[in-house]
C-alpha positions in Angstrom: 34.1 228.6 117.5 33.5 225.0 116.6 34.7 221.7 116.7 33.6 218.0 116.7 35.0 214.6 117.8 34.5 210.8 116.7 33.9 208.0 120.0 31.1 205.6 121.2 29.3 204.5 123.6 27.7 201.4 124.9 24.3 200.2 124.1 24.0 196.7 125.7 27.3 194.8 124.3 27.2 196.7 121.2 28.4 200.6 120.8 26.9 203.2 119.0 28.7 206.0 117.2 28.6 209.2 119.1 29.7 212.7 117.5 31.1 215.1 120.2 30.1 218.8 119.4 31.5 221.8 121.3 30.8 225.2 120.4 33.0 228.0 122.9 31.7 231.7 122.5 33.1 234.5 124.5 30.7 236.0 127.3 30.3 234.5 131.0 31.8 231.4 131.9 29.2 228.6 131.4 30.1 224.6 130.7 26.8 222.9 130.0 26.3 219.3 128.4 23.5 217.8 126.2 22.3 215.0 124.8 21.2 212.6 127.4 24.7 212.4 129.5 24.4 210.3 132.9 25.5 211.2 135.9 28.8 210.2 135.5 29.1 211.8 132.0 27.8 214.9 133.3 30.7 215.0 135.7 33.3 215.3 132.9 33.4 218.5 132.5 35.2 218.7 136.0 38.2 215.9 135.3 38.0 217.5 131.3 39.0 221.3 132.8 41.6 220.3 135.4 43.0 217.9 132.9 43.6 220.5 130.5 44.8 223.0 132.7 47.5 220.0 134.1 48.8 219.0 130.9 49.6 222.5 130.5 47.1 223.8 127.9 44.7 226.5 128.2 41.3 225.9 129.5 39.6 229.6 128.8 36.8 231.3 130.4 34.1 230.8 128.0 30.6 229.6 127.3 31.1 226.2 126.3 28.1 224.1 124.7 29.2 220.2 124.3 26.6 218.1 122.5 26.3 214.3 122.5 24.6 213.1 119.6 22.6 211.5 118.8 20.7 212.9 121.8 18.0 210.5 122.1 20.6 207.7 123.3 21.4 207.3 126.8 25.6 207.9 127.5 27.1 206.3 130.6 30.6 206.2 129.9 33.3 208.0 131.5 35.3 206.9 128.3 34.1 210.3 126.6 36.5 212.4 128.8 39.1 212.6 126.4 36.8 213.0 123.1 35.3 215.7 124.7 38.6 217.5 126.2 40.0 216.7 122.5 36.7 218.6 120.9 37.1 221.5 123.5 40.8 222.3 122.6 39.8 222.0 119.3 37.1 224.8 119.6 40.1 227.3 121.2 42.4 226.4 118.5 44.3 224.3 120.7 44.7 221.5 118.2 44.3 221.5 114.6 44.2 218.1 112.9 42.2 216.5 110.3 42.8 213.0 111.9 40.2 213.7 114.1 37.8 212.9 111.4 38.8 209.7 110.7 40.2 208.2 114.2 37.8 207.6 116.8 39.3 208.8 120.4 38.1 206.8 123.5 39.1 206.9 127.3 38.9 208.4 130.8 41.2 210.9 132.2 43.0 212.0 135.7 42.7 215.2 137.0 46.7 215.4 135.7 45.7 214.7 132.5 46.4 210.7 132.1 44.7 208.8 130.4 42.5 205.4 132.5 41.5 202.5 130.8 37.7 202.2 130.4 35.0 199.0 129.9 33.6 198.1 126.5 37.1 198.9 124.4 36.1 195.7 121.9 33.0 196.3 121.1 33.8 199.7 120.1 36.6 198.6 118.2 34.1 196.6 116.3 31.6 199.5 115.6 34.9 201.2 114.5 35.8 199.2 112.0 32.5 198.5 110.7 31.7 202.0 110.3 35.0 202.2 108.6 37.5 204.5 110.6 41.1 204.6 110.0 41.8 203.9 114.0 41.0 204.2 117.2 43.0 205.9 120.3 42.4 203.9 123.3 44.2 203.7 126.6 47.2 201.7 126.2 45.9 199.6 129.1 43.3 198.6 126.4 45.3 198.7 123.1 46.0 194.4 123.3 42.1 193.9 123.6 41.5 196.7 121.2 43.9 194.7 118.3 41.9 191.9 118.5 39.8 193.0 115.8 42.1 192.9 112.2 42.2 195.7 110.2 41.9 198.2 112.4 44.8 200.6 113.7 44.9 201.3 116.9 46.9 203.8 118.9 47.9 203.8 122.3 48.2 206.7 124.7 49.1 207.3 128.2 48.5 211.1 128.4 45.8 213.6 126.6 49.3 215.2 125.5 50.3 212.6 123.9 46.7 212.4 122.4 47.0 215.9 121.1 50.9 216.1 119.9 49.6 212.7 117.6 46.7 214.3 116.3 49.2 217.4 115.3 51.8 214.5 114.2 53.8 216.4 116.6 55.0 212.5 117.7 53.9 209.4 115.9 52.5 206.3 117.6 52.7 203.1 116.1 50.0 200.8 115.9 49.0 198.3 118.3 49.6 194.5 117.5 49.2 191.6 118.7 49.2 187.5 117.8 46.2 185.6 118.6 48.3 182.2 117.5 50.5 183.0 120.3 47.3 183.7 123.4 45.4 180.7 122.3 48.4 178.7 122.2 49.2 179.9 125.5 46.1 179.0 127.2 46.0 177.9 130.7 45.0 175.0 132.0 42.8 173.4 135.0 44.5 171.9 137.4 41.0 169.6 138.7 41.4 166.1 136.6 38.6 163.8 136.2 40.7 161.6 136.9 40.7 162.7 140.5 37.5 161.6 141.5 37.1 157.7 142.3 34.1 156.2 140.9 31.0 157.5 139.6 31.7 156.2 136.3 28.4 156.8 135.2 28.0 160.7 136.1 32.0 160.9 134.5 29.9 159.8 131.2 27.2 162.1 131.6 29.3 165.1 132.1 31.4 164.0 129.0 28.0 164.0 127.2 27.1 167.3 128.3 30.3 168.9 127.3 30.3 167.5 124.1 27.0 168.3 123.2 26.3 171.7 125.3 23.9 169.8 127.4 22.5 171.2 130.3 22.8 168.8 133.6 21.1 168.0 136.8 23.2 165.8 139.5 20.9 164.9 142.4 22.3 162.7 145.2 23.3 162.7 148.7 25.4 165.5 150.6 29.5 164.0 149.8 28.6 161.9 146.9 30.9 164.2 144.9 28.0 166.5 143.0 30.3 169.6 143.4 33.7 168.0 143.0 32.6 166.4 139.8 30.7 169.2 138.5 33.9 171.7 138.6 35.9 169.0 137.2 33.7 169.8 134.1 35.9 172.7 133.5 38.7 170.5 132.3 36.6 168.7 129.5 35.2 171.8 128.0 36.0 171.7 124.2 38.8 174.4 123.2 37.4 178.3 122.1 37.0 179.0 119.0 38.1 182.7 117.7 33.9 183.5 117.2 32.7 181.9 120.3 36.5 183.9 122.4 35.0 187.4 121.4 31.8 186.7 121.7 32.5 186.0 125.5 35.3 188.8 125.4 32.9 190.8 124.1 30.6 190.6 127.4 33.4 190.8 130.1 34.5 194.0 128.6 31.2 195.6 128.8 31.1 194.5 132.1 34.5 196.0 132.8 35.5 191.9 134.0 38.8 191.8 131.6 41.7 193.0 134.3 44.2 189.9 134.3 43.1 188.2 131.2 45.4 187.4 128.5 45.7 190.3 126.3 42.8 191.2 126.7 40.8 188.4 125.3 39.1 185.3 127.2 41.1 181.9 125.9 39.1 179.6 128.6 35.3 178.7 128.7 34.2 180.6 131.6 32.8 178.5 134.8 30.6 180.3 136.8 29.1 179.5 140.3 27.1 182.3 141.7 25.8 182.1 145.2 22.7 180.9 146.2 21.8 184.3 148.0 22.0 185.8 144.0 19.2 188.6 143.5 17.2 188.2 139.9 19.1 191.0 138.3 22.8 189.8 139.1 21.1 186.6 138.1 20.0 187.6 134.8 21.1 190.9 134.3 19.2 194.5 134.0 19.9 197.5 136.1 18.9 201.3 135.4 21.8 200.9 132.6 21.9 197.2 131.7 24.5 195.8 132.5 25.1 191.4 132.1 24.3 189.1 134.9 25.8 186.0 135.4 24.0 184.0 132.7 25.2 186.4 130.0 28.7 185.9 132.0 28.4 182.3 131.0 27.8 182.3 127.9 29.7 179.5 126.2 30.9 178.2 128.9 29.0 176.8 132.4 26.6 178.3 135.0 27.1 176.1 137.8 24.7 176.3 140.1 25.1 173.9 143.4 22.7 173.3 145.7 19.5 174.4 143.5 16.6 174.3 145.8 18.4 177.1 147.9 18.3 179.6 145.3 15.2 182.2 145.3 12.3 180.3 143.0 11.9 183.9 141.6 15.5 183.9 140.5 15.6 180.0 139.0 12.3 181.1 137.3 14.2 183.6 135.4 16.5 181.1 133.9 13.4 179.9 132.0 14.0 181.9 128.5 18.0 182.1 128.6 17.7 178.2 129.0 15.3 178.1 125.7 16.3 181.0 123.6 20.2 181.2 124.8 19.6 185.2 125.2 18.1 187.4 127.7 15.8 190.3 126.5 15.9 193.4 129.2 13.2 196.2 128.8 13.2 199.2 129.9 11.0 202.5 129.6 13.5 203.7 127.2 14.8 200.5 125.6 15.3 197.1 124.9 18.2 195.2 125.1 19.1 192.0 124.6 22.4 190.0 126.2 23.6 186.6 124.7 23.3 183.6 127.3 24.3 180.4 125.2 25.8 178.1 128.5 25.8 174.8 130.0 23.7 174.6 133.1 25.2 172.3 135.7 23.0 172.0 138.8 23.3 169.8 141.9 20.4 169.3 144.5 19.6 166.9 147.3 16.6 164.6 147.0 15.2 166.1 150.6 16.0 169.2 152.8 18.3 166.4 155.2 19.7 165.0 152.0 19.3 161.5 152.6 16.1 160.2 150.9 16.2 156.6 149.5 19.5 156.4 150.9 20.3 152.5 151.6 23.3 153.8 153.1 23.2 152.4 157.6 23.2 155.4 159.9 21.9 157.8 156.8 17.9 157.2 157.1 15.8 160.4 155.6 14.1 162.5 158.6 12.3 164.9 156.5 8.4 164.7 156.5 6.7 164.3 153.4 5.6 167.5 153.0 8.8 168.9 154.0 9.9 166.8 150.8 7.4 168.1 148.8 8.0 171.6 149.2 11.8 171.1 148.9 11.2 169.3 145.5 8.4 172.3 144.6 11.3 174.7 144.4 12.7 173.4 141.4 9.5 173.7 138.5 8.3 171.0 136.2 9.1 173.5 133.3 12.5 174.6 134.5 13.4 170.7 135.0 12.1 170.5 131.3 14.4 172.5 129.9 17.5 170.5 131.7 18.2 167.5 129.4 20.2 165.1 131.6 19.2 164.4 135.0 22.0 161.8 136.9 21.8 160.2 140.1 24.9 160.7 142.2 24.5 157.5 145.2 26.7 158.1 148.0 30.3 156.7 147.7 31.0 153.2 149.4 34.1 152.7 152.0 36.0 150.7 149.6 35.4 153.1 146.6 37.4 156.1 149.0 40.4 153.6 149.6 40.7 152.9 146.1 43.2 153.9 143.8 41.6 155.9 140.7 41.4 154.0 137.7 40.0 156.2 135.6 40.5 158.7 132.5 42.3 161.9 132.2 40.6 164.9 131.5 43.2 165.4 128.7 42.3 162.3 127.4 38.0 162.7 127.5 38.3 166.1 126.5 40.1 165.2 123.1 36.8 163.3 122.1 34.7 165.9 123.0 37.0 168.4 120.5 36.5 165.8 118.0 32.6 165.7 119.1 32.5 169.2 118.5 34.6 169.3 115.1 32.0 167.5 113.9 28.9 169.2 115.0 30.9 172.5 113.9 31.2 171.4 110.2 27.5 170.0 110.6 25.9 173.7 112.1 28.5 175.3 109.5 25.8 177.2 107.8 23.5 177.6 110.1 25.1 179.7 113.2 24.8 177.7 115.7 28.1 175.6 117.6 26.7 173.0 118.9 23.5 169.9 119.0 21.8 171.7 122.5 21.4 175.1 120.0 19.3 172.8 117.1 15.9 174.4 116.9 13.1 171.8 116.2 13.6 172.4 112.3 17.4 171.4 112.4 16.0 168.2 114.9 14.1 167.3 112.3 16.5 167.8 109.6 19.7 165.7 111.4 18.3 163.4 114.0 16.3 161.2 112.0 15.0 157.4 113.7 14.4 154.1 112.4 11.3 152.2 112.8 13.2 150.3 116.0 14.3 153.8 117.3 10.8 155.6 116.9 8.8 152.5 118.9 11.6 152.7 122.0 10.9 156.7 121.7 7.0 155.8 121.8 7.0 153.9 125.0 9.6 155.7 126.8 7.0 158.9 126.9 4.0 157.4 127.2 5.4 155.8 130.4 7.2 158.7 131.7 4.5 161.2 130.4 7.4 163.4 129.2 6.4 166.8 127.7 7.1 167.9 123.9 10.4 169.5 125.1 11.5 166.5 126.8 11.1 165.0 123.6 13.1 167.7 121.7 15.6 167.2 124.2 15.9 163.3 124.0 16.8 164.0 120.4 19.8 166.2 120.8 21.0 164.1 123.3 21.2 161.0 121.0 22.6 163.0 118.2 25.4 164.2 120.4 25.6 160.2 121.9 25.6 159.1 118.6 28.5 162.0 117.2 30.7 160.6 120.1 30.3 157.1 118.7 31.3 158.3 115.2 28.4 157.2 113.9 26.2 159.5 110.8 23.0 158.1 112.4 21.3 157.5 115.5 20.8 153.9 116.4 18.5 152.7 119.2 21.8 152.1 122.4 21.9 156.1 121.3 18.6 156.6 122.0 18.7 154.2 124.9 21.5 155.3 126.8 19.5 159.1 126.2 16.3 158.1 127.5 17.8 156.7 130.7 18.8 160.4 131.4 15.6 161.3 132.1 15.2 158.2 134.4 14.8 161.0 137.6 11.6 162.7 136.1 9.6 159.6 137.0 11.4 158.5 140.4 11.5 161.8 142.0 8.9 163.8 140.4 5.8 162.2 139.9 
C-alpha cells in the first residue's frame, strides 16, 4: 500500500517542496527512511509511532519504506513529523482524503500525539503559495506568522487528530487570519531618546545621517564620551518598516527559530544587534554543517552594533568585508551553496589607544600607551574594512559643565520624522530598481543620481588627493552627499553637501596615516 504527502523543508531562508512517500507491505517489522534525512529527521520515526499509537490509531507491524524526495536535498527539520505520520496512516487506510493533494501539512509532534511549533513556518508559506496550494496546516502556535502571506489558507491544529478528522472533514477548521494594519500600528517603541544624551551635537547629526541614508558608522573617542549610549539611542531614529523590508527580516528570524514573543509572528521594529566581542566567525557571519544565519544576516535592515571594535577577533571583523559591500553572505559547503541577506547599518565604536586616552587635552587623562602598542591596537581594524565604513566621528570626552547641563536637544520622535521623510524619498527614487535606500546605490545608480557641478567636482579633487582616499572612499563620499542633500530637500547635491560629507572622513588622515 501506498500513499504520499505535500511539506517543505528549509534550504537557507528559502524552502523547497518535499513529497513524502510511504509504501507499508506486510512481512517483518522494518521502518526505514530515505532521501538524505539528518539526524534529527531520522529520529521521527520514533515520536511518528508513539504518536500514532497515543492518539489512538493503529500503528501496524509492517515493512514501512518513507521516501523524502527529492533525495539529493539535505532534510533537517523535525517539521516533517506529522507529514510523515499523515502519509503512514494513509498507506494503512487510516485516512482517506483528497485534501492531502492540495494542502501542504507541516509540524513537529509529542509522543502523545500534539502537535509543536517548528522554525521556518514563513518561508514555507511562501513556497506554498507560489507553488500554488490551496493551504497549509501548521501548528497553531505558527498559524499568525503563517497568515502573513495573503492568499493563502491556513489551518491550525493542536493535535495529529485533529489533523486527520480535517483531512476526513470529520471537523472543519477555519482559516487563519490576521491584520497587518493592526501589528504595525501597534509597534512598540524605544524607550532611549536622543534627547537624553547632553551634547555631542555633532555625532547626534551623524547618526541622523546614517539612519537616514543606511550609512555605516565609526565613533572613535575616549572611554565615557558616550560612544555606546549614543549608538543605541540610534534605535529610536530608525525609519519605520516597510511590509517588504518586515518579512524580509521575518523571514530570517523564523529560519533561525528567533520569533517566540514577536508580534504575531512578524518583526514590526528594525532589529539592533550587539554581539559580543568574544563572537566566533560563524555566529558572526553565519555557516554551520546546516547553515543556519549569524548575526549579520540577523541584522539585516536594521543595525549591527558592534562596541569596542579592536577587541573583536581580526579573523572575525575580516569577515564583515563582503556583507559590508555586497549586503549578502555567500556560505559554501561540499554540498551546496547558500546565500543569507545582510543589508544593515554598521555602528562601531573604538578607542584611539589600548588606555583610551590618546590626544586627549583632557588634565589627569594623558595617553600611557607606547607607540607601538598604538600601532598594533589601530592594526586590528584594516584599511579595507575602514573603507567600507562611510562616516567616521570623533566623540571628545564630555566637559564638567556639559554633565550639569540641562538637555537642550531634539527628540528622537522629532529627528526620526525627517529621516521617514529622507527615506520616502529615496524609496520613490530606488522604486524600480530594488534597492531601499542611497548606502545600496551600486556605482551605476551613483552615477546616474549624484551628479556634481564644476564647484562640487574641484572640492571632491582636492579632498582625495590630500587624504589619498581609495575609489570606495570616493563611492562612499557620494552616497553620503546624496543622502545630506535628500535631508535638505534639495534634487541636487550642492558643494555644503559635499562639504559637510567629506569632513566624515576627517579620521582616515588623523588616525590612520
Amino acid at each position: 500500500m501506498f500513499a504520499r504527502s505535500i511539506s517543505y523543508t528549509l534550504n537557507g531562508i528559502d524552502a523547497e517542496k518535499l513529497c513524502i512517500e510511504c509504501d507499508a507491505k506486510h512481512g517483518t517489522f522494518s521502518f526505514n527512511m530515505v532521501g538524505l534525512p539528518s539526524n534529527s529527521v531520522k529520529e521521527s520515526k520514533d515520536r511518528v509511532a508513539a504518536a500514532i499509537i497515543n492518539a489512538g490509531y493503529q500503528f501496524h507491524a509492517r515493512r514501512y519504506t518513507v521516501n523524502l524526495a527529492p533525495a539529493d536535498l539535505k532534510k533537517d527539520d523535525v517539521g516533517l513529523d506529522l507529514p510523515i505520520a499523515i502519509a503512514l496512516m494513509a498507506a494503512t487506510k487510516q485516512v482517506r482524503s483528497l485534501k492531502m493533494e492540495k494542502c501542504a501539512i507541516v509540524g513537529e509532534l509529542s509522543l502523545d500525539g500534539e502537535v509543536r511549533p517548528v522554525r521556518g513556518i514563513l518561508p514555507i508559506a511562501l513556497a506554498a503559495k507560489r507553488d500554488n496550494l490551496d493551504g497549509i496546516i501548521v501548528p497553531k502556535e505558527n498559524a499568525e506568522e503563517a497568515a502573513m502571506i495573503e492568499g493563502l489558507a491556513v489551518y491550525p491544529v493542536e493535535s495529529l487528530r485533529d489533523t486527520v478528522e480535517f483531512l476526513e472533514n470529520s471537523i472543519q477548521i477555519e482559516p487563519c487570519v490576521i491584520n497587518t494594519e493592526d501589528i504595525f500600528s501597534n509597534m512598540s517603541h524605544v524607550v532611549d531618546d536622543m534627547f537624553d544624551v547632553k551634547g555631542q551635537f555633532h555625532v547626534k547629526r551623524a547618526l541622523e545621517v546614517s539612519a537616514s541614508g543606511g550609512h555605516n558608522l565609526l565613533m572613535i573617542g575616549p572611554p565615557g564620551s558616550g560612544k555606546t549610549m549614543l549608538a543605541r539611542r540610534l534605535a529610536s531614529i530608525l525609519p519605520e518598516f516597510s511590509m517588504e523590508e518586515s518579512l524580509e527580516t521575518t523571514k530570517i528570524f523564523s529560519v533561525a527559530g528567533l520569533l517566540t514573543g514577536t508580534n504575531k509572528g512578524i518583526i514590526t521594529n528594525r532589529q539592533f544587534r550587539s554581539p559580543h566581542h568574544t563572537i566566533s566567525d560563524i555566529a558572526l557571519i553565519g555557516g554551520g554543517s546546516y547553515p543556519k544565519p549569524g548575526e549579520v544576516s540577523l541584522a539585516h535592515n536594521g543595525v549591527l552594533f558592534l562596541d569596542e571594535l579592536p577587541e573583536f577577533k581580526k579573523s572575525a571583523l575580516e569577515v564583515l568585508r563582503q556583507p559590508l559591500e555586497d549586503g549578502f553572505v555567500t556560505i559554501a559547503r561540499a554540498t551546496q551553496t547558500l546565500s543569507f541577506p545582510a543589508k544593515f547599518i554598521l555602528i562601531a565604536s573604538m578607542n584611539p589607544c589600548p588606555c583610551g586616552y590618546y590626544g586627549s587635552h583632557i588634565e589627569g587623562h594623558s595617553c600611557s600607551c607606547g607607540q607601538q602598542q598604538i600601532i598594533r591596537y589601530r592594526s586590528k581594524v584594516s584599511g579595507p574594512l575602514l573603507d567600507r565604513i562611510d562616516l567616521h566621528i570623533e566623540v571628545p570626552q564630555m566637559h564638567y559643565s556639559d554633565l550639569m547641563a540641562v538637555p537642550n536637544g531634539e527628540k528622537s520622535v522629532d529627528i526620526r520624522k525627517r529621516v521617514n521623510l529622507c527615506r520616502q524619498i529615496q524609496l520613490e527614487r530606488f522604486k524600480n530598481e530594488s534597492i531601499y535606500c542611497n548606502a545600496q546605490m551600486s556605482s551605476k545608480l551613483i552615477r546616474k543620481y549624484c551628479e556634481l557641478d564644476e564647484e562640487s567636482k574641484e572640492l571632491l579633487r582636492v579632498a582625495m588627493q590630500k587624504k589619498g582616499l581609495s575609489a570606495r572612499a570616493y563611492d562612499r563620499i557620494l552616497k553620503v552627499s546624496r543622502t545630506i542633500a535628500d535631508l535638505d530637500n534639495s534634487e541636487r547635491i550642492k558643494v555644503q553637501h559635499l562639504s559637510e560629507a567629506v569632513n566624515y572622513r576627517s579620521l582616515d588622515r588623523k588616525y590612520w596615516d
